[in-house]
Biopython code that builds the backbone (N, CA, C, O; Angstrom):
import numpy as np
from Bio.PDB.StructureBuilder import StructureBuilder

atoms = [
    (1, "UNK", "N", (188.788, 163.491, 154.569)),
    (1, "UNK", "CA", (188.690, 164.116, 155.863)),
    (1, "UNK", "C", (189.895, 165.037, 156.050)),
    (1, "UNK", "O", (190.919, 164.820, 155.402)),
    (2, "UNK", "N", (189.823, 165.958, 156.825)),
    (2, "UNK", "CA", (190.897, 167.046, 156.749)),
    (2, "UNK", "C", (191.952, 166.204, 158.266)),
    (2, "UNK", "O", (191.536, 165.481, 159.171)),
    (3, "UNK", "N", (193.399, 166.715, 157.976)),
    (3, "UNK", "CA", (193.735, 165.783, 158.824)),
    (3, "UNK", "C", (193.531, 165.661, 159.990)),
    (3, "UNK", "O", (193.820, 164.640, 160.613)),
    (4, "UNK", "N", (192.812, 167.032, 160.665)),
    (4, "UNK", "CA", (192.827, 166.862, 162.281)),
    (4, "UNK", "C", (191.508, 166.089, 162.549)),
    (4, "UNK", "O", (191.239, 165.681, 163.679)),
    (5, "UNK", "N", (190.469, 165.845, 161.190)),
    (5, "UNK", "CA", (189.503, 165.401, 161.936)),
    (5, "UNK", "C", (189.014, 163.871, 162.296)),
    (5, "UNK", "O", (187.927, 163.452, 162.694)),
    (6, "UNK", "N", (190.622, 163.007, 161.906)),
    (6, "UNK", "CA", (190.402, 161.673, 163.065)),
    (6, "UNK", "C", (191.076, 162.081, 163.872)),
    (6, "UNK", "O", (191.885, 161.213, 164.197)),
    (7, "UNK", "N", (191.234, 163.230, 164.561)),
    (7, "UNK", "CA", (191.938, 163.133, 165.948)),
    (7, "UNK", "C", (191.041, 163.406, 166.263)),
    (7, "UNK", "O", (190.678, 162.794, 167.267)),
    (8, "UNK", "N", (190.119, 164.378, 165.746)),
    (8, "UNK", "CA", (188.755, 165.129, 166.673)),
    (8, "UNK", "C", (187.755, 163.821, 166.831)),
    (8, "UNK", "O", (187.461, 163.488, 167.979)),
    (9, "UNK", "N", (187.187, 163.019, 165.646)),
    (9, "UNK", "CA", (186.798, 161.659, 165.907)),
    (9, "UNK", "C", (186.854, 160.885, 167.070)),
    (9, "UNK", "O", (186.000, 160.418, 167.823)),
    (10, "UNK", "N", (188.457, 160.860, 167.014)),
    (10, "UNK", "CA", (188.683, 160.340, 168.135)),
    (10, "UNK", "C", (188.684, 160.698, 169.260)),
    (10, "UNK", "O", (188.599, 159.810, 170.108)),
    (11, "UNK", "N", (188.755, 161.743, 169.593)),
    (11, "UNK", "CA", (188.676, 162.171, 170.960)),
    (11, "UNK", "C", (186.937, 162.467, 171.254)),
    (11, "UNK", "O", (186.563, 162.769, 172.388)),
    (12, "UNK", "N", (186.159, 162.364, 170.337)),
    (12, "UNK", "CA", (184.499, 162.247, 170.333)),
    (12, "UNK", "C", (184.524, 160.597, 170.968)),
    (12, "UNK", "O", (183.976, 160.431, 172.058)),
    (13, "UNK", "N", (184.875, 159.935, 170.585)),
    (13, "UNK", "CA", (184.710, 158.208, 171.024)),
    (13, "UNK", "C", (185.335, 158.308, 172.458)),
    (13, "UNK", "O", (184.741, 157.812, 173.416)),
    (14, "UNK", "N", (186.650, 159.012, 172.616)),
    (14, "UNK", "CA", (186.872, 158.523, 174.016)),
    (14, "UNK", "C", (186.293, 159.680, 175.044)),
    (14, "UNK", "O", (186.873, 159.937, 176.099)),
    (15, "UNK", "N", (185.045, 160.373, 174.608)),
    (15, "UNK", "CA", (184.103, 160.970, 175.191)),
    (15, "UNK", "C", (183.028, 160.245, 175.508)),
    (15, "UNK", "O", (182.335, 160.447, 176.505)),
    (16, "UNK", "N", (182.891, 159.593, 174.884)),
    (16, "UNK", "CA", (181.862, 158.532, 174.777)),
    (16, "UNK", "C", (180.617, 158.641, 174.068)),
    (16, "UNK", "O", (179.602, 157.982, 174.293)),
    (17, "UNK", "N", (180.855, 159.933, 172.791)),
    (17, "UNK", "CA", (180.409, 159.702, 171.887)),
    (17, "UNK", "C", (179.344, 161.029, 171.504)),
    (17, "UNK", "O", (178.663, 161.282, 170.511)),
    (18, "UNK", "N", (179.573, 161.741, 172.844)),
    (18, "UNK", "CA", (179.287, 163.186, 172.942)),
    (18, "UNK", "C", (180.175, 164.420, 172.979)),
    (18, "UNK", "O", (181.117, 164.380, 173.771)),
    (19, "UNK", "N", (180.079, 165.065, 172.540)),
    (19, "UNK", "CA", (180.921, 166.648, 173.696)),
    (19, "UNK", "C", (180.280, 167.564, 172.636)),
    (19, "UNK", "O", (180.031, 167.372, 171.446)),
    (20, "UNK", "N", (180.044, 168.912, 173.670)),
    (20, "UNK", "CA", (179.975, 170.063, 173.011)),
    (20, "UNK", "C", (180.792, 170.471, 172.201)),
    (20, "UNK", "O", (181.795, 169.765, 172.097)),
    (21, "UNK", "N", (180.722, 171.747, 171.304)),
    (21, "UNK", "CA", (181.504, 172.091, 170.354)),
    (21, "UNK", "C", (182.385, 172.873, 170.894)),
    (21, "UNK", "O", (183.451, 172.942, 170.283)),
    (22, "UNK", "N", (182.255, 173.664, 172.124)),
    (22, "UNK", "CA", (183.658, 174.428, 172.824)),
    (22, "UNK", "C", (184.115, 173.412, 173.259)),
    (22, "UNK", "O", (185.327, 173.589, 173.135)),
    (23, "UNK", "N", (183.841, 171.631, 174.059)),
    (23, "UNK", "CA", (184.701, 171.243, 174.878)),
    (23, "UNK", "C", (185.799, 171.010, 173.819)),
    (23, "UNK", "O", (186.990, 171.173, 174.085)),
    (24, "UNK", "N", (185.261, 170.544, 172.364)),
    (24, "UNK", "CA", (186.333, 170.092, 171.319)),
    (24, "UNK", "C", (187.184, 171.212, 170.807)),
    (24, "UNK", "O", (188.324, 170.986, 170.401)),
    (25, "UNK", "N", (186.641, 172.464, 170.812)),
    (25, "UNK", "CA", (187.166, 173.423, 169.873)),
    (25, "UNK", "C", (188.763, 173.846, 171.518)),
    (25, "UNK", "O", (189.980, 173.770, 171.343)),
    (26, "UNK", "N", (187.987, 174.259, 172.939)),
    (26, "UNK", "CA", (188.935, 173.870, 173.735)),
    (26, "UNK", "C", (190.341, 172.869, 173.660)),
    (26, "UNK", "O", (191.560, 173.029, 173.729)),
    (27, "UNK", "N", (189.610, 172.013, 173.520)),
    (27, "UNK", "CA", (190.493, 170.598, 173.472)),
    (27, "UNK", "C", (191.601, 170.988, 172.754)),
    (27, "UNK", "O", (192.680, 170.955, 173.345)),
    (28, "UNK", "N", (191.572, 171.330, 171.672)),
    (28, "UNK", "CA", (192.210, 170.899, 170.422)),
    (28, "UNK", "C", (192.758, 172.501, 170.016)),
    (28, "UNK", "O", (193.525, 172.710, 169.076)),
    (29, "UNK", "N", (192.186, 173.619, 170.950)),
    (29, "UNK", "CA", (193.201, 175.097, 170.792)),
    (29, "UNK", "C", (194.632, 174.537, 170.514)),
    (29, "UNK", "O", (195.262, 174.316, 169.480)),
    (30, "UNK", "N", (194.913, 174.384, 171.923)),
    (30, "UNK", "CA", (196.532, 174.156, 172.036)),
    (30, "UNK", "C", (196.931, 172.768, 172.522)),
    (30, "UNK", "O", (197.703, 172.463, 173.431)),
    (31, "UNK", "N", (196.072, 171.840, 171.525)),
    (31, "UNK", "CA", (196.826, 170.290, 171.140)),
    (31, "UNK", "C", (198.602, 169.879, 171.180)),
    (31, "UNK", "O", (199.284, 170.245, 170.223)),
    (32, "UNK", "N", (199.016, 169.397, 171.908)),
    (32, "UNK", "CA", (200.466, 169.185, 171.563)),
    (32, "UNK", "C", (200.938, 168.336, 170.726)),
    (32, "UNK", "O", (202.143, 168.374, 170.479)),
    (33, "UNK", "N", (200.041, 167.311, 170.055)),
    (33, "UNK", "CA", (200.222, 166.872, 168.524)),
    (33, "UNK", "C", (199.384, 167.102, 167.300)),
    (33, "UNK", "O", (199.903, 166.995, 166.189)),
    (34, "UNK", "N", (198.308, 167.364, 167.420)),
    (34, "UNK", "CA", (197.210, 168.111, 166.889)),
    (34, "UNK", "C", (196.842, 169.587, 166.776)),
    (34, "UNK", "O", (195.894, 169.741, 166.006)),
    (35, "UNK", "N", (197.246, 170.579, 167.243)),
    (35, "UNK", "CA", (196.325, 171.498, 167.625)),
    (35, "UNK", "C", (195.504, 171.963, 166.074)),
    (35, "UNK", "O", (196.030, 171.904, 164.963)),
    (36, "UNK", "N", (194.299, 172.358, 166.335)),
    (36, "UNK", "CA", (193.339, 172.943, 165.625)),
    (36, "UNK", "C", (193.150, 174.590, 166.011)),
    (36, "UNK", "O", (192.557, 175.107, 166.958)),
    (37, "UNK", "N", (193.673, 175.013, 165.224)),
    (37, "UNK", "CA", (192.771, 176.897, 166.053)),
    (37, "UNK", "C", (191.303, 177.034, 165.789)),
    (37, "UNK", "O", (190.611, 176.257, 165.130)),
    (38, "UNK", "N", (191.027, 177.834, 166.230)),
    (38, "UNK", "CA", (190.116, 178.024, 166.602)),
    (38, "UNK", "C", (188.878, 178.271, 165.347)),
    (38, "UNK", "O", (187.776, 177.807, 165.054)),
    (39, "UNK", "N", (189.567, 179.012, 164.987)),
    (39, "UNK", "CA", (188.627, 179.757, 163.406)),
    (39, "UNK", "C", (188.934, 178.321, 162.577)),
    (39, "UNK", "O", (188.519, 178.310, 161.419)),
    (40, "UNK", "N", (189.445, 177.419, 162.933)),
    (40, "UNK", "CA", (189.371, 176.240, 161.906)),
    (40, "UNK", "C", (188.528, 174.880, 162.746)),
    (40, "UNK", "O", (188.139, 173.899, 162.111)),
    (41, "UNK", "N", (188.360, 175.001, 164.048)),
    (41, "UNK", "CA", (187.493, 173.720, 164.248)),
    (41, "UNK", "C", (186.028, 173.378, 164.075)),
    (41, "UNK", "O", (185.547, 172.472, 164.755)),
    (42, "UNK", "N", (185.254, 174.085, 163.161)),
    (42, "UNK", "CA", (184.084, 174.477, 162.663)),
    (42, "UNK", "C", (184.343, 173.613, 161.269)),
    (42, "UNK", "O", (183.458, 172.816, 160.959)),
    (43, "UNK", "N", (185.586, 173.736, 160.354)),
    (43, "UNK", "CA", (185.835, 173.240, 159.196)),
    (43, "UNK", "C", (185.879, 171.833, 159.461)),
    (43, "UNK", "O", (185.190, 171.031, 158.830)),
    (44, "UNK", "N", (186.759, 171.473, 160.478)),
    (44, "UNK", "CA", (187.151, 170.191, 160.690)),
    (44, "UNK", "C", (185.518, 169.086, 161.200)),
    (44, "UNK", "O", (185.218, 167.949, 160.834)),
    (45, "UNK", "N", (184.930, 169.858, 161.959)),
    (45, "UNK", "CA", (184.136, 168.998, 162.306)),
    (45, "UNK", "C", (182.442, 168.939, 161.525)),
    (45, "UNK", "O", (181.420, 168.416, 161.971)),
    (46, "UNK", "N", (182.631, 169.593, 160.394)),
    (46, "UNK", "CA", (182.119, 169.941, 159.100)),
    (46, "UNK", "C", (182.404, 168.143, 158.142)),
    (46, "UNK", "O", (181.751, 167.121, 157.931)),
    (47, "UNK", "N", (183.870, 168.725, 157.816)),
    (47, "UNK", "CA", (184.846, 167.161, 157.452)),
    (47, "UNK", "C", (183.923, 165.782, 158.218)),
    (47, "UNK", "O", (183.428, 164.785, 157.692)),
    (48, "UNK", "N", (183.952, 166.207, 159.580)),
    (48, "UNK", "CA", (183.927, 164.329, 159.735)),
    (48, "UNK", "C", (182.292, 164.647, 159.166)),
    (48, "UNK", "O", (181.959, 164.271, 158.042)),
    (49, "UNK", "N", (181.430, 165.306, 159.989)),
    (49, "UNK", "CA", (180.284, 165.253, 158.892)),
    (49, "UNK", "C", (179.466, 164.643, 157.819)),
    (49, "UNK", "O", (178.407, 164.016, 157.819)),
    (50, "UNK", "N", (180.708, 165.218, 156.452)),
    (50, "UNK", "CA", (180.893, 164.962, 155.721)),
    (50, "UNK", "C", (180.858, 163.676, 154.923)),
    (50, "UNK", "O", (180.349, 163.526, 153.811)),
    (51, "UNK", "N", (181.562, 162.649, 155.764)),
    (51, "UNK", "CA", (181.903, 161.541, 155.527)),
    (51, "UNK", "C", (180.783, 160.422, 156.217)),
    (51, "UNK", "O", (180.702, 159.322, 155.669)),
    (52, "UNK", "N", (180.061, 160.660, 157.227)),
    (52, "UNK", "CA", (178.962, 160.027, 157.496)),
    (52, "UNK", "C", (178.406, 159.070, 156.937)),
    (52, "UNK", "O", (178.100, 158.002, 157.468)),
    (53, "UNK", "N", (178.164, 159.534, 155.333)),
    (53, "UNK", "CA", (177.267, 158.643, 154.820)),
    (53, "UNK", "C", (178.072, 157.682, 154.159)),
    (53, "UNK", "O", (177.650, 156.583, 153.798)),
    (54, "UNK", "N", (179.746, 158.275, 153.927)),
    (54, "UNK", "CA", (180.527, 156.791, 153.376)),
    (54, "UNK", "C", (180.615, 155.647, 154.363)),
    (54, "UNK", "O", (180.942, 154.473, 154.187)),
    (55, "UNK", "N", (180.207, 156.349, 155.524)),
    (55, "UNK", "CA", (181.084, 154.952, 156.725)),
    (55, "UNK", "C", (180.043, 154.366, 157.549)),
    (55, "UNK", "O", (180.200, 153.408, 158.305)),
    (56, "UNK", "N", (178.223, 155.458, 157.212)),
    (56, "UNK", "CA", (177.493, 154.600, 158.605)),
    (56, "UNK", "C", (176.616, 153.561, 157.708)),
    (56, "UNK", "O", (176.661, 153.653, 156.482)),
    (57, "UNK", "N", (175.877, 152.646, 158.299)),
    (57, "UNK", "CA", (175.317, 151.557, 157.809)),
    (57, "UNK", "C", (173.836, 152.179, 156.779)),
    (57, "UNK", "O", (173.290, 153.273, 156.921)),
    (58, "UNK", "N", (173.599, 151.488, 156.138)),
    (58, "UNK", "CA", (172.974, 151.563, 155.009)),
    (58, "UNK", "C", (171.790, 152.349, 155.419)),
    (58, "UNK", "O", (171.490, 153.257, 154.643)),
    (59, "UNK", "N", (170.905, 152.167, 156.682)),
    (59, "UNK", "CA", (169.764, 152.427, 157.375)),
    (59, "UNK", "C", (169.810, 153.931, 158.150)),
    (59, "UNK", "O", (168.862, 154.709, 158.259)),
    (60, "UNK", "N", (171.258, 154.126, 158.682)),
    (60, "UNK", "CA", (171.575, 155.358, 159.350)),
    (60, "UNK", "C", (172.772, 156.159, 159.395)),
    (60, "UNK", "O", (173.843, 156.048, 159.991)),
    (61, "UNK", "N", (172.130, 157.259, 158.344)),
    (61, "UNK", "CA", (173.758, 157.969, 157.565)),
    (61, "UNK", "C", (174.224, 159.141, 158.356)),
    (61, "UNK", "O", (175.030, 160.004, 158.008)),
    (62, "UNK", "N", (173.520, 159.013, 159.582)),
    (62, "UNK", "CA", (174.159, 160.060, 160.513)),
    (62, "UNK", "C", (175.588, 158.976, 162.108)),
    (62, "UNK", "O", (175.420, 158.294, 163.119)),
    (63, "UNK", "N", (176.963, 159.596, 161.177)),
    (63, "UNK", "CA", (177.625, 159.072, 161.737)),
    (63, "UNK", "C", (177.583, 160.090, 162.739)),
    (63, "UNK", "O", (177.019, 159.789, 163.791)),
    (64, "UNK", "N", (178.269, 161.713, 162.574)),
    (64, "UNK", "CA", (178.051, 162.571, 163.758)),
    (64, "UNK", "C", (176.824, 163.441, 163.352)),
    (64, "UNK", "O", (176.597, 164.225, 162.431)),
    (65, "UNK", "N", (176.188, 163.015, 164.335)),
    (65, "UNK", "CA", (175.054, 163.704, 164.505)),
    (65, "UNK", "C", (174.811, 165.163, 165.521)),
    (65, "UNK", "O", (174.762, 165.261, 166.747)),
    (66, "UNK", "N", (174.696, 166.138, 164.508)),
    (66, "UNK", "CA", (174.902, 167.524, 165.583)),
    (66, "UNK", "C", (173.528, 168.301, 165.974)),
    (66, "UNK", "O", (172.429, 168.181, 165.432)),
    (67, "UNK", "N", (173.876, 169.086, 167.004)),
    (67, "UNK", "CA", (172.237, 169.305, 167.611)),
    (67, "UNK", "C", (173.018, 171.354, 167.818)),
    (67, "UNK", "O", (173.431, 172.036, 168.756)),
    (68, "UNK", "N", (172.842, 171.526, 166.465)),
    (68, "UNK", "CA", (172.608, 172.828, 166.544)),
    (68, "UNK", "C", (172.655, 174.043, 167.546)),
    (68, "UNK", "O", (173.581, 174.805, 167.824)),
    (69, "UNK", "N", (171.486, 173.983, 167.953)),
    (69, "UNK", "CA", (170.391, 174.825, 168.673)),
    (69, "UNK", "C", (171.684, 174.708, 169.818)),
    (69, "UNK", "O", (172.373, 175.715, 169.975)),
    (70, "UNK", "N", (172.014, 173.412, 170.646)),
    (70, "UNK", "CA", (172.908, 173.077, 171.888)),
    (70, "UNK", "C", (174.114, 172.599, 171.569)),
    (70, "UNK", "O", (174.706, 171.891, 172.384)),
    (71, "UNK", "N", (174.833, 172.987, 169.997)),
    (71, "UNK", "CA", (175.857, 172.716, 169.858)),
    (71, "UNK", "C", (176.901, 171.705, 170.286)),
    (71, "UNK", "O", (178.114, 171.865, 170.427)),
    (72, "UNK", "N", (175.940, 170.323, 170.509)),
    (72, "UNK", "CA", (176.015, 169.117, 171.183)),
    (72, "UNK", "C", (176.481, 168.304, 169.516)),
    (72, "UNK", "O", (175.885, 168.263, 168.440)),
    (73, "UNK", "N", (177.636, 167.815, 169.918)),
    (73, "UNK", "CA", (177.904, 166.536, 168.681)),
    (73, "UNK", "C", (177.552, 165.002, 168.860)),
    (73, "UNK", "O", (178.295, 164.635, 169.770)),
    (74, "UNK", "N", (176.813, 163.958, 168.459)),
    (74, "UNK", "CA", (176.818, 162.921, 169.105)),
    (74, "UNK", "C", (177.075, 161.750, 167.838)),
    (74, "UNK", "O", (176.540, 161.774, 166.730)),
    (75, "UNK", "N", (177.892, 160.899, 168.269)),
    (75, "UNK", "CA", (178.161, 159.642, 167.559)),
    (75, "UNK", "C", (176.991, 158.539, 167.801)),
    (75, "UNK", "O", (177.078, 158.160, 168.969)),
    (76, "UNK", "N", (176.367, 158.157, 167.400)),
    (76, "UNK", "CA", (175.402, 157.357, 167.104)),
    (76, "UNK", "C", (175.835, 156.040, 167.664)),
    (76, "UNK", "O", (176.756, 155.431, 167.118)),
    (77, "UNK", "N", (175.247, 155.574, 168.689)),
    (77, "UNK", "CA", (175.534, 154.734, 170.033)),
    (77, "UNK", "C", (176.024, 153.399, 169.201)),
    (77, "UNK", "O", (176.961, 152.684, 169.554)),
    (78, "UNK", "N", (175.355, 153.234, 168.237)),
    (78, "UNK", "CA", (175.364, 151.598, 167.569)),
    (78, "UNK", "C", (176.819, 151.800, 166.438)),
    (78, "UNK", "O", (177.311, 150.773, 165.971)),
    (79, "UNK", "N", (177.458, 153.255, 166.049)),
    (79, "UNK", "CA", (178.795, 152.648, 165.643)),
    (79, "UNK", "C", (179.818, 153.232, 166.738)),
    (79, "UNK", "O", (181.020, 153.314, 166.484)),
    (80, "UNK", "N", (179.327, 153.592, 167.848)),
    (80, "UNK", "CA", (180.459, 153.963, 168.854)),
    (80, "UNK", "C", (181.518, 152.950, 168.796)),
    (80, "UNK", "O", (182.670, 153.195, 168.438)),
    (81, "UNK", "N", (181.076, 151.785, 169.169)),
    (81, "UNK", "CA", (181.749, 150.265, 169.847)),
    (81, "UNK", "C", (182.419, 150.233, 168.367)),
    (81, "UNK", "O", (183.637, 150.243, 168.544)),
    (82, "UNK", "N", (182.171, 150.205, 167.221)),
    (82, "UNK", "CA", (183.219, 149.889, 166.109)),
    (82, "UNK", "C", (184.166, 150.992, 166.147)),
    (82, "UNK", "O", (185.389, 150.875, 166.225)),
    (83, "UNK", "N", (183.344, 152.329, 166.072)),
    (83, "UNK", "CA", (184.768, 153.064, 166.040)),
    (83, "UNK", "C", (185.797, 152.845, 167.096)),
    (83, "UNK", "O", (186.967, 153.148, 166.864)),
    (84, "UNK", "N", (185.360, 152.224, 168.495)),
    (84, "UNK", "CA", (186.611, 151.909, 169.431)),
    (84, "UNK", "C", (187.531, 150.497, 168.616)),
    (84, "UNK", "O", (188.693, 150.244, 168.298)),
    (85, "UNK", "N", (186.341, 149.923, 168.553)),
    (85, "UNK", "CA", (187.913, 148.945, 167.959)),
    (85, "UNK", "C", (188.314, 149.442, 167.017)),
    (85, "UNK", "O", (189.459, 149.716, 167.379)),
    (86, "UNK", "N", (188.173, 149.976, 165.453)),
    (86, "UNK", "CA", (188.926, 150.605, 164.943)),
    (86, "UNK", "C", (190.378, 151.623, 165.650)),
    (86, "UNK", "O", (191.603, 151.558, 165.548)),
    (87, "UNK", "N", (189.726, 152.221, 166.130)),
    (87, "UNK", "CA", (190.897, 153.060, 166.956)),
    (87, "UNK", "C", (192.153, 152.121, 167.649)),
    (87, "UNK", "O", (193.367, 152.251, 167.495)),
    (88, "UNK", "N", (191.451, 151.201, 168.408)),
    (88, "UNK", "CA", (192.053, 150.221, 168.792)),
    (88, "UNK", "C", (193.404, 149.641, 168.093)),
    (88, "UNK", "O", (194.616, 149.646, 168.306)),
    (89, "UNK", "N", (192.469, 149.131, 167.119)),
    (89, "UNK", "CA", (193.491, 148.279, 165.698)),
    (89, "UNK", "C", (194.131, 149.379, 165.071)),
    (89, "UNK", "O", (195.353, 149.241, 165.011)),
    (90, "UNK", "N", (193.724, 150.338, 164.627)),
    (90, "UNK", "CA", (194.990, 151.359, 164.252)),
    (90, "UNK", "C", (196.172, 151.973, 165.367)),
    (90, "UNK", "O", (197.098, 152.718, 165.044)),
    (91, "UNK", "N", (195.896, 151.473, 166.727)),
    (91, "UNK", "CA", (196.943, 151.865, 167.991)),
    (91, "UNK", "C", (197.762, 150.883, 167.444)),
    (91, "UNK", "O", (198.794, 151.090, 166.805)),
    (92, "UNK", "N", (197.217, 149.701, 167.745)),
    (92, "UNK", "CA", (198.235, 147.870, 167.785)),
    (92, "UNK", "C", (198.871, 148.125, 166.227)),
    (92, "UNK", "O", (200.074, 147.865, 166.235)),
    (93, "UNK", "N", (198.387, 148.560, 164.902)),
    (93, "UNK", "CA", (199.069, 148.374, 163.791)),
    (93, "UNK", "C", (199.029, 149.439, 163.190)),
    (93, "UNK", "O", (198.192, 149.413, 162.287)),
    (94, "UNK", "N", (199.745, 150.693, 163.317)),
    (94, "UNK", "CA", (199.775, 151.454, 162.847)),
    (94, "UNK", "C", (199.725, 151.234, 161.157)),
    (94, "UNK", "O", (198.768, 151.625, 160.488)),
    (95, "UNK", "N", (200.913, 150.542, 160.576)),
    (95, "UNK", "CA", (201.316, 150.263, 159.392)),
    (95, "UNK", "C", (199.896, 149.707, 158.396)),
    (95, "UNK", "O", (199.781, 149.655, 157.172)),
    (96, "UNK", "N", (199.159, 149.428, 159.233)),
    (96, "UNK", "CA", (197.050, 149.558, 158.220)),
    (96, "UNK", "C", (197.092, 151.100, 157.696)),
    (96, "UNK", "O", (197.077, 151.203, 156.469)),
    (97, "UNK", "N", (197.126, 151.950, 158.214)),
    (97, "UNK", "CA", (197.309, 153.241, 158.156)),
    (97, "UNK", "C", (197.923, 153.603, 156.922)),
    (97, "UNK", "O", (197.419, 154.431, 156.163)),
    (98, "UNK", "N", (199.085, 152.961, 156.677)),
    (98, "UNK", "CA", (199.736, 153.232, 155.664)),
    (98, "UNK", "C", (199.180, 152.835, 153.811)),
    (98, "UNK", "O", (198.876, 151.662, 153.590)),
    (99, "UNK", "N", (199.116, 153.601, 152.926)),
    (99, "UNK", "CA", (199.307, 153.298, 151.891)),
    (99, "UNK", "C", (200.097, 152.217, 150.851)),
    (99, "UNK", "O", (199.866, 151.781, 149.723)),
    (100, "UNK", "N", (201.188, 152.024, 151.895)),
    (100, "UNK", "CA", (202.264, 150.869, 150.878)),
    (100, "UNK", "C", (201.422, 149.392, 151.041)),
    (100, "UNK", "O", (200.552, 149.073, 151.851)),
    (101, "UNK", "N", (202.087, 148.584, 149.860)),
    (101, "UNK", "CA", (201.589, 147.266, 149.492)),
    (101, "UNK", "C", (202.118, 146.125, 151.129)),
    (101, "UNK", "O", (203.012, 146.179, 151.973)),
    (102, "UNK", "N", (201.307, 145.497, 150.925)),
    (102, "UNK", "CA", (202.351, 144.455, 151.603)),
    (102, "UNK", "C", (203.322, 143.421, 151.007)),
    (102, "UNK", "O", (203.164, 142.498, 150.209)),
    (103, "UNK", "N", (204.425, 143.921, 151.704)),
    (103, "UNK", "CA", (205.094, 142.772, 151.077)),
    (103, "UNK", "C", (206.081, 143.643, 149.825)),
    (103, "UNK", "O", (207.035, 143.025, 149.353)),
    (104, "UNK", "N", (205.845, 144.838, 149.415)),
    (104, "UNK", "CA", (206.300, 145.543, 148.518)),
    (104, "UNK", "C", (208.025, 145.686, 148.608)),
    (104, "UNK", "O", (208.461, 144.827, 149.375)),
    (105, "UNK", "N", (208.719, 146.238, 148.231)),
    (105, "UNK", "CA", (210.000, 146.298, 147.662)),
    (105, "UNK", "C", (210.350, 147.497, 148.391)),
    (105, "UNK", "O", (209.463, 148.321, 148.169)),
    (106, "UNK", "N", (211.302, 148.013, 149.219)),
    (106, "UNK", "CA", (211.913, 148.942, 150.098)),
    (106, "UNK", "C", (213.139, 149.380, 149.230)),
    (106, "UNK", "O", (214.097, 148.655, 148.961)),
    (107, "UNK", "N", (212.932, 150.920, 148.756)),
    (107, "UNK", "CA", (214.258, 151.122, 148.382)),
    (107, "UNK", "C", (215.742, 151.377, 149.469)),
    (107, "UNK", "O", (216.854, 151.542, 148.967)),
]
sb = StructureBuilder()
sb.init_structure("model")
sb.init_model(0)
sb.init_chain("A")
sb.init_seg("    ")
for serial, (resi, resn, name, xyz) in enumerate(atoms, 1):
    if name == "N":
        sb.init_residue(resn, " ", resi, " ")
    sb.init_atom(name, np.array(xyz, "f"), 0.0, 1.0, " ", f" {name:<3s}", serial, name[0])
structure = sb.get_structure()
């Protein structure tokens, strides 16, 4: 995933699992930890896309589901509630996030 697009993810969940493609491409102009320009939030939300079929359940590989025609994005109601707790658990423990071992050796 490109990096802005678990912020865009995320800010789709605490939409509640909708928003148009200007409210996000808006959103995320002039982000004060994120920002996305403009000519790039088309790529990014391409990315989460992308990844759909690694993360939704076996039966339904549309994680964001986009509606073209009304440039409407929608997260698929039945993994909304996981992606909140995910989000959740990566607030409380950032250090999941991380790559290092547990327990590993600190230089």
């Amino acid at each position: 995933m490109l990096p802005g697009a678990r912020a865009v993810l995320r800010r789709l969940v605490e939409l509640g699992g909708t928003a148009s493609y200007d409210d996000v491409q808006e959103y995320f102009a002039d982000h004060p930890t994120t920002p996305i320009p403009k000519n790039r939030i088309s790529g990014t939300l391409t990315s989460i896309r992308a990844v759909r079929r690694r993360v939704g359940p076996d039966n339904r590989s549309n994680v964001l589901e986009p509606d073209d025609c009304r440039r409407i994005y929608r997260i698929d109601p039945a993994l909304l509630e996981g992606l909140k707790r995910a989000f959740a658990l990566a607030d409380s423990r950032p250090d999941l996030l991380r790559q290092e071992q547990a327990g590993g050796a600190s230089a």
